[in-house]
C-alpha positions as CSV (number, residue, x, y, z in Angstrom):
1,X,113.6,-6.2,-10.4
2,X,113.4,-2.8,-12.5
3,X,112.3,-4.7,-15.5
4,X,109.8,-6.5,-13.3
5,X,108.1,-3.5,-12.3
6,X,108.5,-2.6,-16.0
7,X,106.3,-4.9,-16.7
8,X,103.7,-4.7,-14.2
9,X,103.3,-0.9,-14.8
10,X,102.8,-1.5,-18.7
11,X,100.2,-4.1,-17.5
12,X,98.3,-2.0,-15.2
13,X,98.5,0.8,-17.6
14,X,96.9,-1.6,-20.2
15,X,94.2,-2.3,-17.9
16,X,93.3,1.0,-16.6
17,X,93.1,2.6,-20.0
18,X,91.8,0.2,-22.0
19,X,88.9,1.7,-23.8
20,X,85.1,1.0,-22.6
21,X,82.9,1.3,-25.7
22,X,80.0,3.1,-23.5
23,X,80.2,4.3,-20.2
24,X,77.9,5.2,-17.8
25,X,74.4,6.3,-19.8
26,X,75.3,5.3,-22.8
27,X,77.8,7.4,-23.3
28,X,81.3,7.0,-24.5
29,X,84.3,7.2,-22.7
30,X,87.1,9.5,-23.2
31,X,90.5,9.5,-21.2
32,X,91.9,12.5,-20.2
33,X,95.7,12.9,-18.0
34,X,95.7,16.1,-16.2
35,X,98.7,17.3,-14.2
36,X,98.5,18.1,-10.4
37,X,98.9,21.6,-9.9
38,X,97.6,23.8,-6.9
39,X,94.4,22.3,-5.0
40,X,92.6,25.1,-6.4
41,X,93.5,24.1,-10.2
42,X,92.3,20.6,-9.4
43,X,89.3,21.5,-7.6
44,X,88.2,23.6,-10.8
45,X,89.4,20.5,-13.0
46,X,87.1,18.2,-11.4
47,X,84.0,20.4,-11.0
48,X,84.2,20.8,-15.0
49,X,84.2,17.1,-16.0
50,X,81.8,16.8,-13.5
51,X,79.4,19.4,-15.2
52,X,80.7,17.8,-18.3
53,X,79.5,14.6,-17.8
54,X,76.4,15.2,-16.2
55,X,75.1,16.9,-19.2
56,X,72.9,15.3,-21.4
57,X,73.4,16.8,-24.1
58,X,77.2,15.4,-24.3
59,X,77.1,12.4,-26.2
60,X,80.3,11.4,-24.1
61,X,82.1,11.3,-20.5
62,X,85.1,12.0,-19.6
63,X,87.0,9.7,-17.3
64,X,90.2,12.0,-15.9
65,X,93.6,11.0,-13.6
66,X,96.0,13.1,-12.1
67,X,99.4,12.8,-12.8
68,X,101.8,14.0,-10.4
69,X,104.5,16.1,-12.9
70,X,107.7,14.1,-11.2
71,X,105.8,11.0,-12.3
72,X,104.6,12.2,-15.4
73,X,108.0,11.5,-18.3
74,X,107.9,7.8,-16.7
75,X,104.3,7.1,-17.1
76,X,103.6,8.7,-20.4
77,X,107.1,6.3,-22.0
78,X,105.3,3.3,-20.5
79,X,102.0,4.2,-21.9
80,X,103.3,4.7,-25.1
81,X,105.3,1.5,-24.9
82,X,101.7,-0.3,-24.3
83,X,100.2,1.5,-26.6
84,X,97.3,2.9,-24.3
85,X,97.8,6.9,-23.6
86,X,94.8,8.6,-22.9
87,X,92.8,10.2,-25.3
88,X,93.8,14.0,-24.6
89,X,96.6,15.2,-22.1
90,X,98.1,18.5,-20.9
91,X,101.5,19.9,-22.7
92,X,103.2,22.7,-22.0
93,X,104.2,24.9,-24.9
94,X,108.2,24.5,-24.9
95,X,107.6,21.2,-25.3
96,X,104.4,21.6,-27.7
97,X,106.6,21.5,-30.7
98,X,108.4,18.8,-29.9
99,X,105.3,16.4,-29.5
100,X,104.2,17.7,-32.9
101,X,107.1,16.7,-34.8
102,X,107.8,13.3,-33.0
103,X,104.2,12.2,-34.1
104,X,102.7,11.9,-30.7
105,X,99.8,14.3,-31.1
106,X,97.3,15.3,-34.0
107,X,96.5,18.4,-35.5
108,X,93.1,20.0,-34.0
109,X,92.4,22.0,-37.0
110,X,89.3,19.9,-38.4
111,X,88.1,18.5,-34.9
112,X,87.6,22.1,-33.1
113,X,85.2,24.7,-34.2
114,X,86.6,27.5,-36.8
115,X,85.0,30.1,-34.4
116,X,87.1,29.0,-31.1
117,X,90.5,29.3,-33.5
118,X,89.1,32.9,-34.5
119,X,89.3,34.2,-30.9
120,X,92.6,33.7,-29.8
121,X,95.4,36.0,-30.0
122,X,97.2,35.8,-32.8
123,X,100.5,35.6,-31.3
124,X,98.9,32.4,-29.2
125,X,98.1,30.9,-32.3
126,X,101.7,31.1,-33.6
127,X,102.6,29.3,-30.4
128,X,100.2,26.5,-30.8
129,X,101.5,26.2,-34.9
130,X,104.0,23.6,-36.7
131,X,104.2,23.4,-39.8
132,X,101.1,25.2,-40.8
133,X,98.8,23.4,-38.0
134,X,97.4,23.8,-35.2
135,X,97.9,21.3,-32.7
136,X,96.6,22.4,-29.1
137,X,94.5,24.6,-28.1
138,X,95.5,26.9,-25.1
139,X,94.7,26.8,-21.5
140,X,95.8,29.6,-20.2
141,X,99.1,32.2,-20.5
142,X,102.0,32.8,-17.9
143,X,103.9,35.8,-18.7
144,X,107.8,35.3,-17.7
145,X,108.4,38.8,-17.4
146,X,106.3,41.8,-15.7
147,X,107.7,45.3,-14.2
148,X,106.7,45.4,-10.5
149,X,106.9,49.2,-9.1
150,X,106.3,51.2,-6.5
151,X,103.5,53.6,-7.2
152,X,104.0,55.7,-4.1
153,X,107.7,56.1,-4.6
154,X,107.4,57.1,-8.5
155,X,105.1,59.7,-7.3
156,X,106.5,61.1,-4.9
157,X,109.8,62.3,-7.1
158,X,106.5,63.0,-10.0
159,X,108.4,60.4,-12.2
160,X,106.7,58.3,-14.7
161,X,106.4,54.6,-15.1
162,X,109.4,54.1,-17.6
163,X,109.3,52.5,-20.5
164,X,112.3,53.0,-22.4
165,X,116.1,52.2,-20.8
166,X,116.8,55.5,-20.6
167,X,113.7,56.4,-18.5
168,X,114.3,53.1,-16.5
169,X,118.1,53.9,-15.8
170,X,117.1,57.6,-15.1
171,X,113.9,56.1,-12.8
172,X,116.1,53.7,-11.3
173,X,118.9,56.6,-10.1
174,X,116.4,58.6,-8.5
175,X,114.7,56.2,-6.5
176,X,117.9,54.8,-5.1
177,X,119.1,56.1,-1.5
178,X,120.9,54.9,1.2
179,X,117.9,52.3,2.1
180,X,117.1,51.2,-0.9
181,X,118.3,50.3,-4.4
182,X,116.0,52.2,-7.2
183,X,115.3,48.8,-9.1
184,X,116.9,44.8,-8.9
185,X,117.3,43.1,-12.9
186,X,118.4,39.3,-12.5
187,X,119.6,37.8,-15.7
188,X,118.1,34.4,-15.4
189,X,116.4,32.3,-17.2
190,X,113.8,35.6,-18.1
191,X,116.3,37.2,-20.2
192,X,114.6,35.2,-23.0
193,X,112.2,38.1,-23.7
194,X,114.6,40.7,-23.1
195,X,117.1,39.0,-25.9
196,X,114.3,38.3,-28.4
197,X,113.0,42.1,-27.9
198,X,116.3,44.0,-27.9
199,X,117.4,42.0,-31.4
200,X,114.3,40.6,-33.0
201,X,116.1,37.3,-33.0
202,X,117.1,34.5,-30.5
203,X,121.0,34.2,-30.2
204,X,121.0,31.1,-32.4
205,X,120.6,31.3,-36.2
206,X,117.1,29.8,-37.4
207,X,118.8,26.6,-38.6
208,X,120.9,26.3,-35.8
209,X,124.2,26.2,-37.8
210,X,125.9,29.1,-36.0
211,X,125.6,31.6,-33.3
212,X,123.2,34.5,-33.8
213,X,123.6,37.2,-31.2
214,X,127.0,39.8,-32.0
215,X,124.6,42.4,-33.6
216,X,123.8,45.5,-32.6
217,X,120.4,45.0,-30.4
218,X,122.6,42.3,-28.5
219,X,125.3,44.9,-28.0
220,X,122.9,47.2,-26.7
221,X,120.8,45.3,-24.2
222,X,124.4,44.2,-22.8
223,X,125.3,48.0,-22.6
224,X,121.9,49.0,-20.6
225,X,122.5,46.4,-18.2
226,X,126.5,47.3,-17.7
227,X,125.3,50.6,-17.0
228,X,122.8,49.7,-14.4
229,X,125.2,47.7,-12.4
230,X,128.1,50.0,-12.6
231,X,126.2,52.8,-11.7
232,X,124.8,50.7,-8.9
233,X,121.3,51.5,-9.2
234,X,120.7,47.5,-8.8
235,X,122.2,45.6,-6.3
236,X,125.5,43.4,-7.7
237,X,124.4,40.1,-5.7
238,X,120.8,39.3,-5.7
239,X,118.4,40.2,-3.2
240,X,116.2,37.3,-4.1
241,X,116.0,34.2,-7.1
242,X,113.9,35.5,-10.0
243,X,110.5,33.3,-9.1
244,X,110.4,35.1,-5.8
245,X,111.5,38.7,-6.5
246,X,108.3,40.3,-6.6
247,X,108.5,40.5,-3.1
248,X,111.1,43.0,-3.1
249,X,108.9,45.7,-3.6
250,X,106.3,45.2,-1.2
251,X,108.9,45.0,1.6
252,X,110.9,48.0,1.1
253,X,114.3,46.8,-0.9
254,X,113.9,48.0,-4.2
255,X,111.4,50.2,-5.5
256,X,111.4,48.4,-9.4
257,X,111.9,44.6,-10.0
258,X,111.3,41.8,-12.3
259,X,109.2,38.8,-12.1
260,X,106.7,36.6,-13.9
261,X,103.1,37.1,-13.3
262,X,103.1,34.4,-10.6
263,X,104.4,37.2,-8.1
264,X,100.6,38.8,-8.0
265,X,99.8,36.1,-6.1
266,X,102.7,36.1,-3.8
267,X,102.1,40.0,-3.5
268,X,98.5,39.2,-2.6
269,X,99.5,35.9,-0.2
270,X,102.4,37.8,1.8
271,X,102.1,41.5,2.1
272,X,98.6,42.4,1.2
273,X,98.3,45.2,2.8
274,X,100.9,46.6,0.4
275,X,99.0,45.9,-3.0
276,X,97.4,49.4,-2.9
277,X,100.9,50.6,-3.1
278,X,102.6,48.4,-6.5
279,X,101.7,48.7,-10.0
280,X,102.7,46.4,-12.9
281,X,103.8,47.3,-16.5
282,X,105.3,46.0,-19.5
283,X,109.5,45.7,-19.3
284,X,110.9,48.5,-20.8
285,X,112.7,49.0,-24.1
286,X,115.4,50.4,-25.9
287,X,112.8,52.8,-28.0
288,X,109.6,52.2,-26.0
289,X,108.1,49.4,-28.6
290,X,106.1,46.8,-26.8
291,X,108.5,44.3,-24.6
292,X,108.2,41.1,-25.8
293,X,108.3,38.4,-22.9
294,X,107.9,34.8,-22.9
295,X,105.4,33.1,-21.6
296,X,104.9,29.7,-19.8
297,X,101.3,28.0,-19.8
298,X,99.3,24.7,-20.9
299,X,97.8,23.5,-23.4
300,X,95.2,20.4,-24.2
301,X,96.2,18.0,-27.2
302,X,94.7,14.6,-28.9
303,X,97.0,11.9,-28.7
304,X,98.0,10.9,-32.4
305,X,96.4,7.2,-31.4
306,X,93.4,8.5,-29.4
307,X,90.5,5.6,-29.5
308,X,88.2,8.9,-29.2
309,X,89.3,11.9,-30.9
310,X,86.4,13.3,-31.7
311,X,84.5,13.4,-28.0
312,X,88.3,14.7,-26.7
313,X,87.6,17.6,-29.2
314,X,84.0,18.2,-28.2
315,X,85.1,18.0,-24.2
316,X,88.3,20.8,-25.3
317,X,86.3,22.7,-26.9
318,X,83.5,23.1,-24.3
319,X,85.6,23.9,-21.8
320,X,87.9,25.8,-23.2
321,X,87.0,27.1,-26.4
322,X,83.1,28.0,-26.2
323,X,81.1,29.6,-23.6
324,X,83.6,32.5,-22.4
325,X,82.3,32.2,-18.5
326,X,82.7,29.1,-18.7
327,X,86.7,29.3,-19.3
328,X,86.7,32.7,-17.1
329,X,85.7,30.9,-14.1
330,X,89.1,29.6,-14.1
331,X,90.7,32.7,-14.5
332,X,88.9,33.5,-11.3
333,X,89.7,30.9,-9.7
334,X,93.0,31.5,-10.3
335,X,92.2,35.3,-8.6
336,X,93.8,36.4,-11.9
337,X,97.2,35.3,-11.4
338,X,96.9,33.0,-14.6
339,X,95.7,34.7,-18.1
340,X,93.7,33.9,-20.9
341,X,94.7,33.6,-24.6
342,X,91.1,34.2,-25.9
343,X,90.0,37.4,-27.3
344,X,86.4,37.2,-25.4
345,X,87.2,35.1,-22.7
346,X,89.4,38.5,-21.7
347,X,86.4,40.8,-22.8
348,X,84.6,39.2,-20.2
349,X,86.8,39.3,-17.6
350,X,87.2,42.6,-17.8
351,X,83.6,43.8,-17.8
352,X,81.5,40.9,-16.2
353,X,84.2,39.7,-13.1
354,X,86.4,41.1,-10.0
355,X,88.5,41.9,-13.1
356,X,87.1,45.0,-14.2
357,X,88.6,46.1,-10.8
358,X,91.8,44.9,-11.0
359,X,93.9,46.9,-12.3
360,X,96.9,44.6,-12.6
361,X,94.9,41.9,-14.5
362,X,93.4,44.1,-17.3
363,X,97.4,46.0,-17.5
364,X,99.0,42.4,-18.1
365,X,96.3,41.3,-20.4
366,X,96.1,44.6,-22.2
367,X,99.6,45.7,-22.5
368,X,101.8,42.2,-22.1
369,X,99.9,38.9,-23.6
370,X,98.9,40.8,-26.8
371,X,102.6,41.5,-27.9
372,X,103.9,37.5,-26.1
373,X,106.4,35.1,-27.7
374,X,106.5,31.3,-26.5
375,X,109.6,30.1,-25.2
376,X,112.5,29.2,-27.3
377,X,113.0,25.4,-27.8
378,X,116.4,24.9,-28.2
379,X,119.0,23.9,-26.1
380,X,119.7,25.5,-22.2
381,X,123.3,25.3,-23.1
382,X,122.5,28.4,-25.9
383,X,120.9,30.6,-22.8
384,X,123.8,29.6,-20.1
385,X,126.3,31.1,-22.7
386,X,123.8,34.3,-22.9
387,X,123.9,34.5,-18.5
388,X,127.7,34.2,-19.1
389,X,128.0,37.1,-21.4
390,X,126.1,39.1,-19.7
391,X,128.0,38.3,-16.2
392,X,131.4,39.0,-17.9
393,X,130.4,42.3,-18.4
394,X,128.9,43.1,-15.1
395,X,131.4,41.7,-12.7
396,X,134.8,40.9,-15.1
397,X,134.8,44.6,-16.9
398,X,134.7,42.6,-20.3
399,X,133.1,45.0,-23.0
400,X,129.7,43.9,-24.5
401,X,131.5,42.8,-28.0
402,X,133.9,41.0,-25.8
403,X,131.6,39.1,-24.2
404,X,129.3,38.4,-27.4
405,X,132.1,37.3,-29.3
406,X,133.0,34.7,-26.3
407,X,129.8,33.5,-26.1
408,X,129.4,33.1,-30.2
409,X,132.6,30.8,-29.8
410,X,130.9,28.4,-27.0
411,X,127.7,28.5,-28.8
412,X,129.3,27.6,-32.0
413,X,131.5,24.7,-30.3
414,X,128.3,23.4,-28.6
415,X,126.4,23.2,-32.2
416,X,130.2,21.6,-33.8
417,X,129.8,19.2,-31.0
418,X,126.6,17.8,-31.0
419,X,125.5,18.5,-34.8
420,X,123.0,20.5,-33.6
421,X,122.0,22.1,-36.6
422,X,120.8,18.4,-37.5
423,X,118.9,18.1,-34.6
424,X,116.3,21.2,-35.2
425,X,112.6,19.8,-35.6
426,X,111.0,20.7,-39.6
């Protein structure tokens, strides 16, 4: 019966995509998958194709489906199986690299104009890089890690904003009292950007041969965060998961915490009557150098066997790479939760929109997305030892070393194991 359906899907799929020389007007059609997302995100998505294609000056139209993301993996391996993916789709950056080097999406150097490469970031262009080219161009930018405080509390003790440890640990000890801790720090999945900052390096050795992470930056990120939980100015058990703990500041439990930049709009959603009251900053450091923190986000590619490569360019490039209102309104419509990896795409937002108010957006874009690092692509099992480490040491008494050196030996038995250094893409 599965291999039934199998079949059927393939069939459809062969069906649906199959390419129309000319669509409506003359024009010719492009295929583009888009993921679902939130209604507002699809609402914008389909008001742009629709201004797309109603322009006549494009010389095509773009015909776009949304892909729910728990159906996505299953659809794209049948597509590919029938040899009929869309022109253009959406990828995420983690898995950006792996596209490239499997063969399943073409470089975008040649197809997109020089000028709309010029204007991103340079750190965003690194993300969007294998092997020398560029192969997606950005959507949008969703830093992992952002400093949530309490602006009224800070003040009243006359403390500064910290931005070194020792300022954070000394921040965090006054602001605790007998109602409420002075900051929260989970070590989940975000301590990505704090390893990478504190060492320079990711705790896996850049051929993926050996363990990377018994030097002295690891040593001394382990040793800041010892301190904070011995000292108890953090709470041992977590007062909320990672994604959510932005909250924790606008209802009174901690007057610092951690979260990506998605807890604006919770902020903004749940307690706004507190947003007058909480600031955001860049994580702090051991020396005060700019925190370097992952970031999550989209990105459009050409399929490696897209029918119509060139009108996929010309719709990416429209809407995301040319007219800087044009990709703003997104950013808008996003109220500024979501963040843009274009030098004047962010000029205008912060002199032409609600932006140029918004103190959180133009902090973030100013002082976090300049100095961002894309996610690490290697395996889960690498961070889980990381979490481990850094657990040992704040609820088993292990010393950092100790639990560094523990970690190296798991690390190094996972990449024994499964070859791993083999399985690193060129």
């Amino acid at each position: 019966m599965k291999r039934i359906l199998a079949v059927i899907l393939v069939a459809v799929l062969a069906i649906t995509l199959m390419p129309a020389a000319f669509a409506a007007e003359g024009k010719t059609e492009v295929v583009l998958w888009n993921q679902i997302f939130e209604d507002w995100n699809r609402a914008w998505s389909e008001k742009m194709v629709e201004e797309f294609n109603s322009d006549p000056n494009q010389k095509y139209t773009i015909k776009q489906e949304f892909v729910d993301g728990a159906a996505w993996d299953e659809k794209v391996a049948a597509a590919r199986a029938a040899n009929v993916m869309p022109d253009m789709f959406l990828v995420n950056y983690s898995n950006l690299k792996w596209n490239a080097v499997d063969n399943y999406i073409q470089p975008l150097d040649d197809l997109i104009p020089q000028a709309a490469w010029d204007d991103l970031h340079d750190n965003v262009k690194e993300m969007i890089t294998v092997n020398g080219k560029k192969f997606a161009y950005p959507m949008m930018l969703e830093p992992a890690v952002v400093m949530y405080y309490r602006k009224d509390l800070l003040a009243e003790k006359n403390l500064e904003v910290p931005k070194t440890w020792e300022e954070f640990i000394n921040v965090a000890k006054e602001l605790t009292t007998n109602d409420m801790y002075g900051a929260t720090m989970n070590y989940e999945w975000s301590m990505w950007g704090w390893e990478y900052t504190a060492a320079g390096h990711w705790p896996i050795a850049d051929d993926w041969a050996s363990a990377n992470n018994q030097d002295q930056g690891y040593i001394d990120l382990l040793t800041f965060i010892g301190d904070l939980y011995a000292n108890e100015y953090v709470p041992l058990q977590p007062l909320e998961g990672y994604n959510g703990s932005a909250r924790l500041v606008a209802d009174d439990s901690v007057a610092i915490t951690f979260s990506g930049s998605w807890g604006i709009a919770a902020i903004m959603n749940d307690f706004p009557e507190m947003a007058e009251k909480i600031g955001v900053a860049a994580a702090p450091t051991k020396d005060g150098s700019p925190f370097k923190s992952t970031v999550g986000g989209w990105t459009y590619v050409i399929d490696a066997k897209a029918r119509q490569p060139e009108g996929a360019a010309a719709f990416i490039h429209w809407l995301l790479g040319d007219e800087p209102a044009r990709t703003a309104s997104f950013f808008e419509a996003a109220n500024f939760s979501k963040y843009s990896a274009r030098k004047s795409v962010d000029e205008y937002l912060a002199t032409e929109t609600a932006a140029k108010d918004d103190q959180w957006m133009q902090t973030i874009s100013q002082d976090i997305i300049p100095h961002a690092i894309a996610e690490p692509i290697y395996a889960w099992d690498i961070s889980a030892q990381m979490l481990t480490a850094i657990g040992e040491v704040v609820t088993a008494g292990l010393t950092p070393e100790e639990a560094l050196a523990n970690a190296a030996e798991q690390i190094n038995q996972f990449i024994q194991n499964n070859n791993y250094a083999e399985k690193k893409p060129d």
